[in-house]
C-alpha positions as CSV (number, residue, x, y, z in Angstrom):
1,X,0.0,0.0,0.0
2,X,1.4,3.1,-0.8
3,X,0.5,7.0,0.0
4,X,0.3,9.7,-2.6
5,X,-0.8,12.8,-2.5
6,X,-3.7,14.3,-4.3
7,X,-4.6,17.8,-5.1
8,X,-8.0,19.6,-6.9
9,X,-9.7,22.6,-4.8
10,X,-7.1,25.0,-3.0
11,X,-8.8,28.4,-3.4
12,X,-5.7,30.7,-2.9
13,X,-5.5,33.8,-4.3
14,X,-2.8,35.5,-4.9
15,X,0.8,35.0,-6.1
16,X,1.0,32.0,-3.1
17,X,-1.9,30.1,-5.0
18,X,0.2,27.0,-6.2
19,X,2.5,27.4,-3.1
20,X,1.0,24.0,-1.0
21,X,1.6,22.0,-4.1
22,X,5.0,23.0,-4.6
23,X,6.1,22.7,-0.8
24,X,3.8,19.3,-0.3
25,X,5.3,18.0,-3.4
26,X,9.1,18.6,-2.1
27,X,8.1,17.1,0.9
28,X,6.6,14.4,-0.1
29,X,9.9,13.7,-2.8
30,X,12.4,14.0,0.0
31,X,10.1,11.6,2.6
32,X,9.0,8.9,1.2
33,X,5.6,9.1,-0.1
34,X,5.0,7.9,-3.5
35,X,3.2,10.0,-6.0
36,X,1.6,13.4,-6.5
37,X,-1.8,13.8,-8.7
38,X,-3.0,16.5,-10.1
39,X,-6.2,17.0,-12.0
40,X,-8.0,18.8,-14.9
41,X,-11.1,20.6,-14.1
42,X,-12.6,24.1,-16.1
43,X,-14.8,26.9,-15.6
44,X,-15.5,27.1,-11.8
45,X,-13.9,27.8,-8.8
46,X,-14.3,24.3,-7.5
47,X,-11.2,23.1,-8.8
48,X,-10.1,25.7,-11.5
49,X,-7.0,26.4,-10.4
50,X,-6.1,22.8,-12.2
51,X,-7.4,23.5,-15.9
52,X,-3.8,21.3,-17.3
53,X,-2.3,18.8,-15.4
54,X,0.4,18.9,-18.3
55,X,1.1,22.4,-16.8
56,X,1.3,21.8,-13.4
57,X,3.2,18.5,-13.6
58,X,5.6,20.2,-15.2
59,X,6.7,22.4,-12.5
60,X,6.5,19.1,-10.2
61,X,9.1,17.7,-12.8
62,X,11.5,20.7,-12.1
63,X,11.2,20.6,-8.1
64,X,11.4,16.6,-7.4
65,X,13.5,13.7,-7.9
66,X,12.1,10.9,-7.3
67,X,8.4,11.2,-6.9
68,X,5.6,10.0,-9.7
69,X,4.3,12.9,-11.6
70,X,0.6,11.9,-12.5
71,X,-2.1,13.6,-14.4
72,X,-6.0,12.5,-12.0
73,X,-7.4,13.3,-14.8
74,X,-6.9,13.9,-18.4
75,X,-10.9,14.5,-19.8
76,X,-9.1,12.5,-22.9
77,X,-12.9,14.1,-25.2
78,X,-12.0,17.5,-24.6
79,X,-8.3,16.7,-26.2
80,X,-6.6,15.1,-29.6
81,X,-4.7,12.5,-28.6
82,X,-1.8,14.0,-30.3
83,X,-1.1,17.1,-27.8
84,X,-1.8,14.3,-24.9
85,X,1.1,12.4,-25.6
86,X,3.2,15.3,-26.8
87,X,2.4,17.2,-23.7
88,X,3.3,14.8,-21.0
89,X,6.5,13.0,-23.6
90,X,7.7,16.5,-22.4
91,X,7.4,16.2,-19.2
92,X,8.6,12.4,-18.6
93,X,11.6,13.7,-20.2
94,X,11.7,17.0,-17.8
95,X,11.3,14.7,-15.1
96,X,13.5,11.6,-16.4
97,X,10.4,9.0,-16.7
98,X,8.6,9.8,-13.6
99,X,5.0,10.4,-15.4
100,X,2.1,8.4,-15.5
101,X,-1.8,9.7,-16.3
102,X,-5.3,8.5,-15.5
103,X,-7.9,9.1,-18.5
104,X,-11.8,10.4,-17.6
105,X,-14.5,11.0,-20.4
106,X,-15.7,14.0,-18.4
107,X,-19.4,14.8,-17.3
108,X,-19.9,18.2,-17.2
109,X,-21.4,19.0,-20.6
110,X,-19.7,22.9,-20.7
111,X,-16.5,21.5,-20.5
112,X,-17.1,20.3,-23.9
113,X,-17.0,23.7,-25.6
114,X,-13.6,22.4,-26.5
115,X,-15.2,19.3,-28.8
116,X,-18.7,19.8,-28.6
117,X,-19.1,16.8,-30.9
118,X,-17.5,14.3,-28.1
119,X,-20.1,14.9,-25.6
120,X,-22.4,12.2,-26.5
121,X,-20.4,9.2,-27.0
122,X,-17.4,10.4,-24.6
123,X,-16.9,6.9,-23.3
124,X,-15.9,5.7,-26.8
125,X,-14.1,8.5,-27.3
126,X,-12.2,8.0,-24.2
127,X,-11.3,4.2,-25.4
128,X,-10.1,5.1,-28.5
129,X,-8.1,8.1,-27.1
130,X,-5.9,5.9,-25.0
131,X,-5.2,3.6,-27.5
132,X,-4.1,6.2,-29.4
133,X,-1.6,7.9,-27.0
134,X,-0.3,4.5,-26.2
135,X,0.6,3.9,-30.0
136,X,2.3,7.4,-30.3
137,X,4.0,6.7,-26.9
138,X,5.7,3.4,-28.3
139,X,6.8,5.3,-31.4
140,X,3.8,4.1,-33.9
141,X,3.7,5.8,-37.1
142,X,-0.2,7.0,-37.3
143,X,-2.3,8.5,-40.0
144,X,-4.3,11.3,-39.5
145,X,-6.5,13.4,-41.1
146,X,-4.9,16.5,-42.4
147,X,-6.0,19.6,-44.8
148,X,-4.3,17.4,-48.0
149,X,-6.3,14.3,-46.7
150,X,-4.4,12.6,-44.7
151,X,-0.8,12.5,-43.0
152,X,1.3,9.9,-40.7
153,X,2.8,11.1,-37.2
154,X,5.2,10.1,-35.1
155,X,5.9,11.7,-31.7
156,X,8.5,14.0,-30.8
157,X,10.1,14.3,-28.5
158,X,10.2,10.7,-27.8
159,X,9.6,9.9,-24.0
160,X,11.5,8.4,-21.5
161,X,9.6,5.6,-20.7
162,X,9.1,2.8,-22.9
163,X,5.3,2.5,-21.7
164,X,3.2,5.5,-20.3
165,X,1.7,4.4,-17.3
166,X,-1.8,4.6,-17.7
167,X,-5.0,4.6,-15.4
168,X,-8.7,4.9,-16.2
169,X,-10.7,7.2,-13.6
170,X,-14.0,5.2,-12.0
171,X,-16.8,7.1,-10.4
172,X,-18.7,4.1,-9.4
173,X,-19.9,2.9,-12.6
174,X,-19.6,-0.6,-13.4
175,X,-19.2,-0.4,-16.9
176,X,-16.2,1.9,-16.3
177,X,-14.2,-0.6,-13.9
178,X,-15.0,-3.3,-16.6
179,X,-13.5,-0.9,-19.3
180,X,-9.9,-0.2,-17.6
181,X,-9.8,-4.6,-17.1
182,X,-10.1,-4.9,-20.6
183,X,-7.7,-1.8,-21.7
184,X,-5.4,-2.9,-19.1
185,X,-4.8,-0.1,-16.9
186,X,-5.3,0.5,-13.5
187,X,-7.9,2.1,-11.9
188,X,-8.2,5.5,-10.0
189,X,-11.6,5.9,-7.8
190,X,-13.0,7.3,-5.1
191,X,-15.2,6.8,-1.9
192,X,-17.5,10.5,-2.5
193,X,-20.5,8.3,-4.0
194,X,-19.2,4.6,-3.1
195,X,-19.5,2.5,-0.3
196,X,-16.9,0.3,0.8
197,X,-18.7,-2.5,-0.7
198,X,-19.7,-0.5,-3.6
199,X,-16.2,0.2,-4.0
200,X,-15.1,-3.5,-3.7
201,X,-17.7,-4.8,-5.9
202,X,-16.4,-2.0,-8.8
203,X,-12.4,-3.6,-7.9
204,X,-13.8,-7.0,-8.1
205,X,-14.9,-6.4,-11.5
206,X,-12.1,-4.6,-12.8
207,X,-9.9,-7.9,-11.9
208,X,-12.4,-10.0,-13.7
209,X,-12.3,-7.9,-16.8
210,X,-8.2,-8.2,-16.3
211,X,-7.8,-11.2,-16.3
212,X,-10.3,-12.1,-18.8
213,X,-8.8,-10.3,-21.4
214,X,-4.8,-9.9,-20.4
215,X,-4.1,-13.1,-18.1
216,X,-4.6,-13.6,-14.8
217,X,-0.9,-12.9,-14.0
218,X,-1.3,-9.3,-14.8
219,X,-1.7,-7.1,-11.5
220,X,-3.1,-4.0,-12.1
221,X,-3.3,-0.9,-10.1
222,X,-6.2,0.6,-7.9
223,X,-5.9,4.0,-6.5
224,X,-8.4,5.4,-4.0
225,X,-8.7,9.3,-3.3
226,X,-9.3,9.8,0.5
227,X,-9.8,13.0,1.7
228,X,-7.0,13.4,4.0
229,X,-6.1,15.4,7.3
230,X,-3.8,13.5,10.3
231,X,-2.7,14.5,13.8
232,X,-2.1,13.7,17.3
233,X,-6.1,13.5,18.4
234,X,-8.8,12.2,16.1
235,X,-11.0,14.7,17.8
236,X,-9.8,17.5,17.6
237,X,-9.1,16.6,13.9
238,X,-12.4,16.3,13.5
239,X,-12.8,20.1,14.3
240,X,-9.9,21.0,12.1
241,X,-11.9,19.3,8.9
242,X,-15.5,20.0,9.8
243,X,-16.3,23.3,8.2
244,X,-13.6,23.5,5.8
245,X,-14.8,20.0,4.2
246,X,-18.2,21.1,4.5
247,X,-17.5,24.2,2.7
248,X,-15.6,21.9,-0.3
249,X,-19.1,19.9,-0.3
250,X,-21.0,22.8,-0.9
251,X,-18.9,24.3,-3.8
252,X,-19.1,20.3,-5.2
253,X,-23.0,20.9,-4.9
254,X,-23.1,24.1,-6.9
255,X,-21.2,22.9,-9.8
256,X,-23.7,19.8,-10.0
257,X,-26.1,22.5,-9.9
258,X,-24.6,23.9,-13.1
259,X,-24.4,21.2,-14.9
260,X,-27.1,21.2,-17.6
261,X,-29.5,18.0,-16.7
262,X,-26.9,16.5,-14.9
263,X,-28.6,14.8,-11.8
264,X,-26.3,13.4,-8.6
265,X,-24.9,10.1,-9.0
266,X,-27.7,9.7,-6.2
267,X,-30.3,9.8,-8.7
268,X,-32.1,13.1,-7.4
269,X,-31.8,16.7,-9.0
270,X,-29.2,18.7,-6.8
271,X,-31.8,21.8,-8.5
272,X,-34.9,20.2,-6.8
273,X,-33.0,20.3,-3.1
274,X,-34.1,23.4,-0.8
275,X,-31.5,25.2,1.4
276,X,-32.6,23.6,4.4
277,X,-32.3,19.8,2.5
278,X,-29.3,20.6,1.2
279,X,-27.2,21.4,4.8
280,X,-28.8,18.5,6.1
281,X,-27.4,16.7,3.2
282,X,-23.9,18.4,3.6
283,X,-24.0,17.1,7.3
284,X,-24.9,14.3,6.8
285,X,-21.8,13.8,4.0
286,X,-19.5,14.9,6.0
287,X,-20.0,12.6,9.2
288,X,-20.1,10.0,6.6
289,X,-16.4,11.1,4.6
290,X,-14.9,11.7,7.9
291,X,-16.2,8.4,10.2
292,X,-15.8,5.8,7.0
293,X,-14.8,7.1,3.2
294,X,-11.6,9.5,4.5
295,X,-8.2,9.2,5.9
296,X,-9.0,11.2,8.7
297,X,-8.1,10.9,12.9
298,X,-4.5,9.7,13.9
299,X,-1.9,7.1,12.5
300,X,-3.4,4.4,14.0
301,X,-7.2,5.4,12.8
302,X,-4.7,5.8,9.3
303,X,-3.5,1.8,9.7
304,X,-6.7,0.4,10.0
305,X,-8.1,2.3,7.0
306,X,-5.1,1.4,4.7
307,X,-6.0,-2.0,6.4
308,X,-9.4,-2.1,5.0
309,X,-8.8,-0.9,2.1
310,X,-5.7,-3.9,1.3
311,X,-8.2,-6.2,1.8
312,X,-10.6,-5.5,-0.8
313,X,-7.8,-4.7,-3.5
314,X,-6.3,-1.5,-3.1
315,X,-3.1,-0.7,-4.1
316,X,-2.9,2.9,-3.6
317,X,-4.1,5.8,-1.3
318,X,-3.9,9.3,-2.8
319,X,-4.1,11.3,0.1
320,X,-6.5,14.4,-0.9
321,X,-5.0,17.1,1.2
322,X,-6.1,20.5,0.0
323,X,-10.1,20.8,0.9
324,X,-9.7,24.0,3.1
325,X,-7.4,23.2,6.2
326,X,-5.1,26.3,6.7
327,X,-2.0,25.4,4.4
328,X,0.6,25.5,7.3
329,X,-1.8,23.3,9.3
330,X,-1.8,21.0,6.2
331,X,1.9,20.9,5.9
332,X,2.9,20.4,9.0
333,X,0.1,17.2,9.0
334,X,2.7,15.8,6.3
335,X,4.9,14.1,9.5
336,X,2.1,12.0,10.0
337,X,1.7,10.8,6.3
338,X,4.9,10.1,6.4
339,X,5.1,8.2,9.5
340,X,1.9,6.1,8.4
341,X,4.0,5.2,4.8
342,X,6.9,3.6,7.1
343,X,4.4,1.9,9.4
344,X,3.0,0.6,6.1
345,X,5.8,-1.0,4.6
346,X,7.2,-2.0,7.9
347,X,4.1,-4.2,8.1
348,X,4.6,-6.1,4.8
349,X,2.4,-8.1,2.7
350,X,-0.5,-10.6,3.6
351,X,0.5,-9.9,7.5
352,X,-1.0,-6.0,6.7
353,X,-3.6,-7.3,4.8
């Protein structure tokens, strides 16, 4: 089991805006932990300081040694598949073959004003999109359409490593788990609208779909996004998390609300919800993130969710750590991170699961 870290929703201003990602990220290079995710995300403030993970893993590239540099996620419809792999070719070789990215079809329908035409049959367009990038990766001469008719591409530069590492974001949906089984990548998920048996059903399924179509010696990869905060007292954690997670739920809940006839993976209309419903909802979310679908309390609350989560499949926590919590407050939680990583590994194998 290994920790990551995971970032989406800071809401600095200012010229210090990209500051915890920097620091975190050097922290987490020089301590142990074993990746660092960021994501794409458009048009609203819930995330919008992350429009190009390209971008930002860039500047990881330049600031770390050792740490995975991974895109959570590329919206592969809102892209050609072409300025994908070129992008992040550029980066593994800025940061000497540390890169790795996670594909989503997207959901929000104005994201699309980049390739309106995807918006419908995203999921295929997904697919075929990361088929793609993995030819042009390996150095496949491909045709594409051009103004003449048609032209064949290599890539340029050519990366670092000989594969691109390559997972395919899950919300829940079954269909999607069964997709990255028979692609072959691993899986990045989260617990925001699963269950923990919801979330071992969707991981049982991805192994099925795995082995049925790539042999059943072929591992894969699962990654689970936890919201994260650590410290010395679970309780007064809990206080530390409360309003600013509460607060990152209700910006979640307005861009649902913007979404044109997108309802809640909960199957109701976030529109339809009065105020009063919706804080009941909000805390009724958060007791449930913090009590069973986070990495919140102390070390040892942190073993026995790593636990839990090795025994249905997991291979990966990425530790979510910018909801809210005062930055120096969230830095100087790292300590614990990286004292839960060593307890980790010091466990071993089937003795931690």
């Amino acid at each position: 089991m290994d920790l990551s870290l995971f970032f989406f929703a800071d809401g600095s201003a200012g010229t210090d805006r990209y500051d915890l990602l920097l620091d975190s990220a050097r922290f987490a290079d020089e301590h142990g932990l074993h990746a660092v995710w960021t994501p794409e995300r458009h048009f609203h403030e819930f995330g919008g300081q992350y429009p190009n993970p390209a971008v930002t893993s860039a500047a990881l590239a330049a600031v770390t040694q050792r740490l995975a540099i991974r895109a959570g996620s590329i919206v592969a419809p809102l892209h050609h598949p072409i300025r994908i792999a070129e992008e992040w070719s550029v980066v593994d070789n800025l940061s000497n073959g540390r890169v790795g990215v996670s594909f989503a079809s997207g959901w929000h329908a104005r994201d699309f004003v980049f390739q309106p035409g995807n918006y419908d049959h995203r999921r295929n367009v997904m697919a075929e999109t990361v088929g793609t990038v993995r030819r042009l990766w390996r150095g496949d001469l491909i045709e594409f359409e051009a103004p003449a008719g048609t032209c064949d591409v290599r890539l340029y530069p050519r990366p670092v490593q000989a594969e691109l590492p390559v997972w395919i974001t899950a919300a829940g949906s079954s269909q999607t788990y069964q997709m990255a089984g028979r692609l072959g990548t691993g899986v990045l998920t989260h617990q925001l609208t699963q269950d923990h048996t919801a979330l071992e059903r969707g991981i049982s399924l991805y192994r099925e779909a795995l082995a049925e179509s790539h042999g059943p010696d072929v591992p894969g990869h699962v990654v689970v996004m936890l919201h994260t905060l650590l410290g010395d007292d679970r309780g007064q954690v809990r206080e530390l998390v409360r309003t600013p997670l509460i607060e990152y739920l209700r910006s979640s809940m307005d861009l649902l609300s913007k979404a044109p006839a997108s309802p809640s993976s909960d199957g109701f209309d976030v529109n339809r919800v009065s105020r009063d419903d919706r804080e009941f909802l909000l805390e009724r979310a958060f007791d449930r993130i913090f009590d069973q679908a986070g990495l919140f309390g102390t070390v040892d609350d942190g073993i026995e969710t790593a636990r839990r989560l090795a025994a249905i499949g997991v291979d990966e926590i990425a530790c979510l750590i910018d909801f809210g919590v005062a930055s120096d407050v969230v830095f100087d939680s790292l300590k614990h991170l990286e004292l839960l990583q060593e307890q980790i590994h010091a466990i071993r194998g089937a003795d931690f699961r």
